[in-house]
C-alpha positions in Angstrom: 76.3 188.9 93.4 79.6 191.3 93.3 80.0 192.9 96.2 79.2 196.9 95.7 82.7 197.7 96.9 84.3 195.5 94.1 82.6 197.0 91.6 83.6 200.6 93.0 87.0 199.4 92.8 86.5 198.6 88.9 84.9 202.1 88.4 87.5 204.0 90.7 90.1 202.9 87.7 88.2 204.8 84.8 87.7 207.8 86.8 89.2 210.8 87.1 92.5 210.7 89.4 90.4 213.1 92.0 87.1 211.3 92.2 89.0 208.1 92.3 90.9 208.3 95.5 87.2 209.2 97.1 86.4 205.8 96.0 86.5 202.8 98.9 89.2 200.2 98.0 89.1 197.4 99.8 92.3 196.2 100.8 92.3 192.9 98.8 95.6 191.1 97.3 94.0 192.5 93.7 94.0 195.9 94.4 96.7 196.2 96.6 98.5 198.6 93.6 95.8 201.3 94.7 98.3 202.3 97.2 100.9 203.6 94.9 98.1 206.8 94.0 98.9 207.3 97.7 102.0 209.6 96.9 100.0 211.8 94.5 97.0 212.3 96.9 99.9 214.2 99.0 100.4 216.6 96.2 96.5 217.2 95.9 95.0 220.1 97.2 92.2 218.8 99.4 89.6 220.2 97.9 90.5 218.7 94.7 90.0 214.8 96.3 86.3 215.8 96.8 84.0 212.4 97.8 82.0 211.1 95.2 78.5 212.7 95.0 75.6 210.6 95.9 73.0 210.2 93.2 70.9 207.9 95.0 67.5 209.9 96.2 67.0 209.1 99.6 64.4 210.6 102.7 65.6 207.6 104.7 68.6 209.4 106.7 69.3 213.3 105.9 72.2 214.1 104.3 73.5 216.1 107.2 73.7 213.1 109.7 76.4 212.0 106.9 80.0 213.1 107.5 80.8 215.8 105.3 81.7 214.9 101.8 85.5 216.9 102.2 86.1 214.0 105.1 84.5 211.0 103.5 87.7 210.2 101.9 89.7 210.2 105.3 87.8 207.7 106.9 90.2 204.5 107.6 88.1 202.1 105.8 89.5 203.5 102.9 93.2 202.2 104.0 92.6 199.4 106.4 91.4 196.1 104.9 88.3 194.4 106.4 90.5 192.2 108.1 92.8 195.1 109.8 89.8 196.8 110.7 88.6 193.9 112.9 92.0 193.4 113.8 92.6 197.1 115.2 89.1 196.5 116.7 90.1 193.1 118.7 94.0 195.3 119.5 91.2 198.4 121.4 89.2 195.9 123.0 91.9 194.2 124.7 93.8 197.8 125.6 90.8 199.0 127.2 89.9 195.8 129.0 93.3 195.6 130.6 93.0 199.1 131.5 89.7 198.7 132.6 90.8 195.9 134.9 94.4 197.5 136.4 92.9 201.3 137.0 89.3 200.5 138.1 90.1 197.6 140.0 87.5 195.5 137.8 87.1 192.0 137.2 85.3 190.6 134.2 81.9 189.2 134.8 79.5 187.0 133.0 75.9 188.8 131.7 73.1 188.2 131.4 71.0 188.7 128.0 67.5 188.8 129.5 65.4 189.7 132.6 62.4 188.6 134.1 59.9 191.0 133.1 58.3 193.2 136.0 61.3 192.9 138.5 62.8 196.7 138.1 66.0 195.4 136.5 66.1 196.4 133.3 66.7 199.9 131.9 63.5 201.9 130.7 66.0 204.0 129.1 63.3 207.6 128.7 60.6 205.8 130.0 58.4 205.9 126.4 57.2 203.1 124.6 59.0 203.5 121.9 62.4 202.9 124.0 60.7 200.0 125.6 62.3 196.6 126.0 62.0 193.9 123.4 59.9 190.9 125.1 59.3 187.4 124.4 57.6 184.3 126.2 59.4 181.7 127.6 56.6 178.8 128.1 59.3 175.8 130.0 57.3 173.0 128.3 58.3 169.5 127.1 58.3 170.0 122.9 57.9 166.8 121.0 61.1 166.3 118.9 60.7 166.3 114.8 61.4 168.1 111.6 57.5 168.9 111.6 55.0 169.6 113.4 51.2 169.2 113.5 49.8 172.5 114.4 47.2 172.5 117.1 43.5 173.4 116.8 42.2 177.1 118.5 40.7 174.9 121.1 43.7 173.2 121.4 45.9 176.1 121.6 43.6 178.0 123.9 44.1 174.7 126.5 47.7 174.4 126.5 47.7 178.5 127.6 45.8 177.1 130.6 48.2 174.6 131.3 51.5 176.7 131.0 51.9 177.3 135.2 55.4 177.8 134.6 55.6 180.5 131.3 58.0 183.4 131.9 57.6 186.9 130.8 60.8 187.8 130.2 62.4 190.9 128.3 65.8 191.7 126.2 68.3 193.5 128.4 68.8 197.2 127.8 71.1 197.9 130.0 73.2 196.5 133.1 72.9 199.2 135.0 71.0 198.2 138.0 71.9 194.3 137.6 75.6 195.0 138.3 74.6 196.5 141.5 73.0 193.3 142.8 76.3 191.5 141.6 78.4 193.6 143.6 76.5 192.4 147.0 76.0 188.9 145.2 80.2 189.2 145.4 80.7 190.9 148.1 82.9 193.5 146.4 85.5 195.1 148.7 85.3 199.2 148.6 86.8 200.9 145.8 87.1 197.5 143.1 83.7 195.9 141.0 83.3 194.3 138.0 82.5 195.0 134.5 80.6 193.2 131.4 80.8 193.0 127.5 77.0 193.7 127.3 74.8 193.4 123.8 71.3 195.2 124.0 68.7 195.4 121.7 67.7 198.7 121.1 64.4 198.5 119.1 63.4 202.9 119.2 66.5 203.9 117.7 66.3 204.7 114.2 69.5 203.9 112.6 72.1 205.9 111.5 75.6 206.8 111.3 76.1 206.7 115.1 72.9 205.0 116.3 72.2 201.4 116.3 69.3 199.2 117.5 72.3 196.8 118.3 73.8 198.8 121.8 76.9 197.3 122.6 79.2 198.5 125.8 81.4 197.7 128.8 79.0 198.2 131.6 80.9 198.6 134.6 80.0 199.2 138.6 82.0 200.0 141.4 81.4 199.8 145.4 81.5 203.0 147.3 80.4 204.3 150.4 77.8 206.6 151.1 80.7 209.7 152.1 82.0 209.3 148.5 78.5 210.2 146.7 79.8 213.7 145.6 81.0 215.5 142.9 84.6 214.9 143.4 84.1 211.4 143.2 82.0 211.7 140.0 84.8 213.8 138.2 88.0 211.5 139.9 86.1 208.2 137.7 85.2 210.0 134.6 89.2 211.4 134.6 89.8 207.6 135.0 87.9 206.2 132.2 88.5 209.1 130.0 92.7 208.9 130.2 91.9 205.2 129.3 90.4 206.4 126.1 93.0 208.4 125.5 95.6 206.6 126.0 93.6 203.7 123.7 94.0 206.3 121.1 97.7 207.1 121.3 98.6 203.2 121.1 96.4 202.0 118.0 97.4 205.1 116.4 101.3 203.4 116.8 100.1 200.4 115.9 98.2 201.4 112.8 99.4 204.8 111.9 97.8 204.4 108.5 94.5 204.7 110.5 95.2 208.4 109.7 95.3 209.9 106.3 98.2 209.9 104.9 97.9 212.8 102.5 97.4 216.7 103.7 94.0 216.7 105.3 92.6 218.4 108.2 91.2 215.6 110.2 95.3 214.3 109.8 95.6 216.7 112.8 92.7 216.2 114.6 93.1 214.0 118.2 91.7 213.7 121.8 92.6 216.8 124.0 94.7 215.6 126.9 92.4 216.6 129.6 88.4 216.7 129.6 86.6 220.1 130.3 83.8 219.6 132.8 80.2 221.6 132.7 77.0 221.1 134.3 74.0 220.7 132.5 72.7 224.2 133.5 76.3 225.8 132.5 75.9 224.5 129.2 72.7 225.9 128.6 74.0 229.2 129.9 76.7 229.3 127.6 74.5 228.2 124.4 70.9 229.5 125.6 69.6 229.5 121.6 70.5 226.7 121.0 68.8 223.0 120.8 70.2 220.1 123.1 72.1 218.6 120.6 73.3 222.1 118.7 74.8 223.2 122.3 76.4 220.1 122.9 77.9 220.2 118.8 79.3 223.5 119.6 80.7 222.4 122.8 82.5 219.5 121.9 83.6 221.7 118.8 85.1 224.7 121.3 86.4 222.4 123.9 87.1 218.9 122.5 85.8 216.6 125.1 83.5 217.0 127.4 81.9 215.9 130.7 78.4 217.2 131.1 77.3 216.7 135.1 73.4 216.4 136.0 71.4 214.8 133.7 67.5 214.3 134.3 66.3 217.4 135.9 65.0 220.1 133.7 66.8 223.9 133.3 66.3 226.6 135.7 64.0 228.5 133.2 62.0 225.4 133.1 63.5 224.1 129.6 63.8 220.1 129.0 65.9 218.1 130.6 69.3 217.5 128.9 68.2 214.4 128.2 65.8 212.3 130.1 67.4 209.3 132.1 65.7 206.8 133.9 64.7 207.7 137.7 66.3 204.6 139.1 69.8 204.0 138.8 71.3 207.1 138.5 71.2 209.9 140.8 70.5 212.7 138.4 72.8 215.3 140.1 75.6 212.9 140.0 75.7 211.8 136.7 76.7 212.7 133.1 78.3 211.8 130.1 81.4 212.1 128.4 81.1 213.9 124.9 83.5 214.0 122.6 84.3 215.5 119.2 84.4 213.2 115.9 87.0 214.3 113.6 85.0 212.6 110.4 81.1 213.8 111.2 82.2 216.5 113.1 79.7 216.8 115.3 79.1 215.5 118.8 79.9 211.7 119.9 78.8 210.7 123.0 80.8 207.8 124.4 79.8 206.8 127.9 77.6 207.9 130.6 77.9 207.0 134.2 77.3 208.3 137.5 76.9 207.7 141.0 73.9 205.7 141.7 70.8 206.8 143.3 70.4 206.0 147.5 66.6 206.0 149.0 66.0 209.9 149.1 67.1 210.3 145.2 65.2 207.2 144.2 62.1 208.7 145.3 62.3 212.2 144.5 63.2 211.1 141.1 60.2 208.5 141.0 57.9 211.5 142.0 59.2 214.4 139.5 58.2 211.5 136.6 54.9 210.8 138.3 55.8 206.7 138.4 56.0 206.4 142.4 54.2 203.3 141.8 57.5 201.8 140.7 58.7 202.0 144.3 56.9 198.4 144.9 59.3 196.5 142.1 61.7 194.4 144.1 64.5 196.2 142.8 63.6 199.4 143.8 62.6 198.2 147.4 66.2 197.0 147.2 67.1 201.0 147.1 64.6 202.4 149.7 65.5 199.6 152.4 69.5 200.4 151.6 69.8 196.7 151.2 72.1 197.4 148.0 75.4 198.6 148.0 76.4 202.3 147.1 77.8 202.3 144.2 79.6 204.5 140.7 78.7 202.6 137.3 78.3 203.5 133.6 78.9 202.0 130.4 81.4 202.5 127.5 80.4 201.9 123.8 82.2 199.3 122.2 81.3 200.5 118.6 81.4 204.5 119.8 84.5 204.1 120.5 85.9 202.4 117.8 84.0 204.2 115.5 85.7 206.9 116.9 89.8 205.7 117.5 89.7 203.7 113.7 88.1 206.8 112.5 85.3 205.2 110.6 82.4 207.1 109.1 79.4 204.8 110.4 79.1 202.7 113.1 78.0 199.9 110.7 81.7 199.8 109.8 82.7 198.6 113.1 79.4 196.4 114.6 77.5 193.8 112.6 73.7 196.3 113.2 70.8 195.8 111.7 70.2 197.9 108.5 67.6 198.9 105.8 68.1 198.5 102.5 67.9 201.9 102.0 70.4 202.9 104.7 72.9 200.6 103.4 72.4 202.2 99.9 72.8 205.7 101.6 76.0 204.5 103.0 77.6 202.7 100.1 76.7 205.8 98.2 78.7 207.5 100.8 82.1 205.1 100.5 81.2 203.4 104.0 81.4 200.3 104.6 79.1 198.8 106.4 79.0 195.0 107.9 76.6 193.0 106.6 73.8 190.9 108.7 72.6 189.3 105.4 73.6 188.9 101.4 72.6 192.5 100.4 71.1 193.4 97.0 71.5 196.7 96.7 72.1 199.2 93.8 74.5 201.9 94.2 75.0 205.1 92.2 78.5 206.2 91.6 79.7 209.3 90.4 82.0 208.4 87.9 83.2 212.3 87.7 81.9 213.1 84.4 78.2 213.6 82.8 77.0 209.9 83.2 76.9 207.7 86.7 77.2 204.4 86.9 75.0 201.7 88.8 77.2 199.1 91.5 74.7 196.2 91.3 
C-alpha cells in the first residue's frame, strides 16, 4: 500500500498552486523540487494558501480540537522530513536533559514500568475508574518450553489458581511521582540535588486527540528539600527554573532548524515563548474569567498572557465551583502545586506542559485524604511513609516529552512527534488534516483530498 502522504504528494502537483502548498510533502529525495514553490508562497497572501478542506465525515474528534485550517499549513511537518523531525526531536531531548542535569542538580535514574498493585505507589491520577491503572497478573511459574501448547481442562485451570502462592498483582505505572520520592531516601540525596527519569505511562482514559495520548511520556523529576523551603517562593523559584529551560530549548532548535518556522508571511512566523512566565493562583484565574469553563479561562489566559503558571490545584473555588482540576490527594500538596500553561501557536489554544509542586507532609496528606472521602488510603505503606515523616521533603513534577516537542517543532498533533496508539478514524481525521502522524501499525486508511476544484480525490 502507498503511503497516504505519497499519494498527497502526486495530487498536490495537479492542484491549484494555493491548495497545493497546504498539501504535506514529505521531504523525500523525489520531491525535494517541492521546495522551489517556497519563493512564491512568500508572495501569497495568507489567506490565499488556505489548508485543504476535509471531506471525510467524521464524529470521532470535533473539528475544533483541530488547529485551524489558516495554520495547518505552518506546521513543520510540512518542511522537515521524517527523518529531521526525529532528528530535531533527539537535538531537544538532549538540550533539556543537560539542562535538566546542570540547573536542577539532577542525575538520571533508571524506572520502573510497573508497581505492585495495592502499595500507594502509583498515580490515581482523578481518582475515577476510568483514569485507573492498566493491570496484569504476573503468576512466577515454571512454563514448559514449545511452539505449542496443550491447553488445560477447567478443572485443570481452576487447580493451578490454587497453586500460584507466588502470583503478583501488579499495575502499569502512571506516574513517578511518589516513587521518586522513595529513591531520594533510597540515595540519600543531599539537599537541593535529586534525580530525574524518562518515564512511559499508559494512559488508558484519555481519549485521543491532537494533544492527548494514551501513551504519557515525561521527565519525571524530584528534588530533596527541607521542611522551611515548603512555600510559595520555593514553588515559583523551580517553576522559573524549568520554564527558562524550555525556553531556552526553544531559542536553540529554532538556530538549528530555522526552517522549523514558516518561511513564507504567516502569523504563527512571529509567534514564540514570552521571556518570563506570569504567575496566578487558581482562585485569581477564576476571578478574572468567572463565565467561563476551566479550560475556556485557561485558553484565554494563555492567549492574554503567553505562558502561564497556575498555583493550587485540587481544592475547589471560593464560591464552591470545581476544582481546577482534580489531582490526586497524595503527592502533591494542593496549595503548593500547579502547572505551567503555555500558548500553541498552531492550535491556538492552551498547552499544558508540566505540573509539579511541593509534595504533601503528614498534615496535607490527611486533610487531602479527608476532603476526597478516601482516609482509608492512610493504611497503604506509602502513605504511612508520609504520616510517620519517614520520607524526605521534597519538590517534583514531570515534563512532557511529546508536549513539548509538539510544541518547539511546531507540529499539529502529538502523533507527529510520539509513536501513540490511534483509531483508524483518528488517523483519517488527521491525514485529512495534513498531519502526520506515526504509525504503530501498516495503516489502511482512505483519505479525502481536496483537490481545489468540484471533484476530491481518495489517498488509498
Amino acid at each position: 500500500m502507498k503511503s497516504p502522504f505519497v499519494v498527497w504528494q502526486v495530487v498536490a502537483l495537479t492542484m491549484s498552486s494555493a491548495a497545493a502548498f497546504s498539501c504535506n510533502p514529505v521531504m523525500s529525495p523525489t520531491n525535494r523540487m517541492l521546495r522551489c514553490v517556497e519563493s512564491l508562497r512568500a508572495t501569497t497572501h495568507v489567506g490565499e494558501i488556505d489548508d485543504v478542506k476535509t471531506k471525510t465525515k467524521s464524529s470521532y474528534m470535533p473539528s475544533k480540537m483541530l488547529p485551524p485550517p489558516q495554520n495547518r499549513n505552518a506546521n513543520s511537518t510540512h518542511r522537515l522530513s521524517r527523518l529531521e523531525i526525529q532528528k530535531a526531536s533527539n537535538m531537544i531531548k538532549r538540550f533539556v536533559e543537560a539542562r535538566l542535569e546542570s540547573d536542577l542538580h539532577l542525575v538520571k535514574h533508571t524506572a520502573p514500568l510497573a508497581f505492585l498493585t495495592g502499595t500507594g505507589v502509583n498515580d490515581d491520577l482523578d481518582g475515577s475508574s476510568s483514569k485507573s491503572p492498566v493491570r496484569f497478573t504476573v503468576d512466577n511459574v515454571d512454563i514448559p518450553r514449545g511452539i505449542k501448547e496443550t491447553r488445560p481442562s477447567e478443572q485443570q485451570q481452576q487447580q493451578q489458581q490454587r497453586e500460584l502462592p507466588y502470583r503478583m498483582e501488579c499495575e502499569v505505572v502512571q506516574s513517578l511521582a511518589k516513587w521518586k520520592r522513595i529513591m531520594l531516601k533510597r540515595l540519600d540525596m543531599p539537599l537541593n540535588e535529586g534525580i530525574y527519569c524518562e518515564s512511559t505511562s499508559i494512559r488508558k482514559g484519555y481519549k485521543g486527540d491532537v494533544t492527548h495520548s494514551a501513551i504519557a511520556d515525561q521527565w519525571d523529576f524530584e528534588v530533596r528539600i527541607t521542611n522551611e523551603q515548603r512555600n510559595v517562593d520555593t514553588l515559583k523559584a523551580y517553576v522559573r527554573t524549568v520554564y527558562k529551560i524550555i525556553k531556552d530549548a526553544e531559542v536553540m532548535i529554532l538556530d538549528k532548524y530555522p526552517q522549523i518556522l514558516p518561511a513564507f508571511t504567516h502569523p504563527t512566523a512571529e509567534w514564540h515563548l514570552p521571556d518570563e512566565i506570569t504567575f496566578l493562583t487558581s482562585q485569581q484565574l477564576h476571578d478574572e474569567f468567572p463565565d467561563m469553563g476551566i479550560h475556556e479561562r485557561e485558553d484565554a489566559a494563555v492567549a492574554k498572557y503567553g505562558a502561564i503558571f497556575i498555583i493550587g490545584m485540587g481544592w475547589p473555588m471560593s464560591d464552591g465551583s470545581p476544582a481546577e482540576e482534580v489531582r490526586s490527594p497524595s503527592y502533591d500538596d494542593w496549595n503548593l502545586n500547579g502547572d505551567i500553561i503555555v500558548q500553541h501557536p498552531l492550535t491556538g489554544y492552551r498547552h499544558e506542559l508540566s505540573s509539579m509542586g511541593i509534595r504533601v507532609d503528614a498534615k496535607s496528606l490527611m486533610q487531602q485524604l479527608a476532603h476526597r472521602g478516601v482516609e482509608d488510603e492512610a493504611s497503604m505503606d506509602f502513605h504511612k511513609a508520609v504520616i510517620r515523616n519517614d520520607l524526605p521533603y521534597s519538590y517534583g513534577g514531570g515534563i512532557g516529552i511529546s508536549r513539548l516537542l509538539m510544541l518547539l517543532l511546531r507540529t499539529g498533533h502529538i502523533g507527529e512527534v510520539q509513536c501513540g496508539i490511534w483509531h483508524d478514524e483518528h488517523y483519517r481525521q488527521a491525514m485529512d488534516a495534513g498531519m502526520d502522524l506515526i504509525p504503530d501499525r501498516i495503516l489502511n486508511v482512505d483519505v479525502v483530498v481536496d483537490d481545489g476544484g468540484d471533484n476530491s480525490k481518495l489517498a488509498p
